[in-house]
C-alpha positions in Angstrom: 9.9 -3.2 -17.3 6.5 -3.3 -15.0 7.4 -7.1 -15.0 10.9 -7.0 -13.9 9.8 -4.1 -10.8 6.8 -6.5 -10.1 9.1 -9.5 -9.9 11.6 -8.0 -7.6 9.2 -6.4 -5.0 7.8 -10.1 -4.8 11.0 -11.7 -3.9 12.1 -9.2 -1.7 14.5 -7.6 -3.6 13.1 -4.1 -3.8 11.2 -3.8 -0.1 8.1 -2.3 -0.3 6.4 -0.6 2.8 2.7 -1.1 3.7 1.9 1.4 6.2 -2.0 0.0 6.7 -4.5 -2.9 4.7 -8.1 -2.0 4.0 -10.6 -3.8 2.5 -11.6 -2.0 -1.2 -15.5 -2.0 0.5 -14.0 0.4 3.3 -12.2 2.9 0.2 -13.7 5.8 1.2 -12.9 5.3 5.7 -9.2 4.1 4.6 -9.0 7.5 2.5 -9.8 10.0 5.5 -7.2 7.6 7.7 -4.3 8.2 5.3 -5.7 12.1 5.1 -5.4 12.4 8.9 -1.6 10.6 9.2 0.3 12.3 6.6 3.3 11.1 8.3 2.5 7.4 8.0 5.8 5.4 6.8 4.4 3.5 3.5 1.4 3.0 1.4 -2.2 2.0 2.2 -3.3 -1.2 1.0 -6.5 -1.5 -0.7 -7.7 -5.2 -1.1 -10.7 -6.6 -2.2 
């Protein structure tokens, strides 16, 4: 099932909304962001 979701957001079919990227190395700075914009439109994007 994880598989099938997975698939889907990849081709588009299910949208997904990033509201910001981070890199993993600035966790902790991208955490007090989303704290402070509890409004934002999507989710925050860890990568490493």
């Amino acid at each position: 099932m994880l598989a099938d979701l997975l698939r889907l957001a990849a081709d588009g079919t299910v949208p997904t909304r990033i509201a910001a990227t981070r890199p993993l190395s600035k966790a902790a700075e991208a955490y007090q962001e989303a704290e402070a914009a509890p409004g934002s439109d999507g989710r925050w994007l860890l990568v490493p």
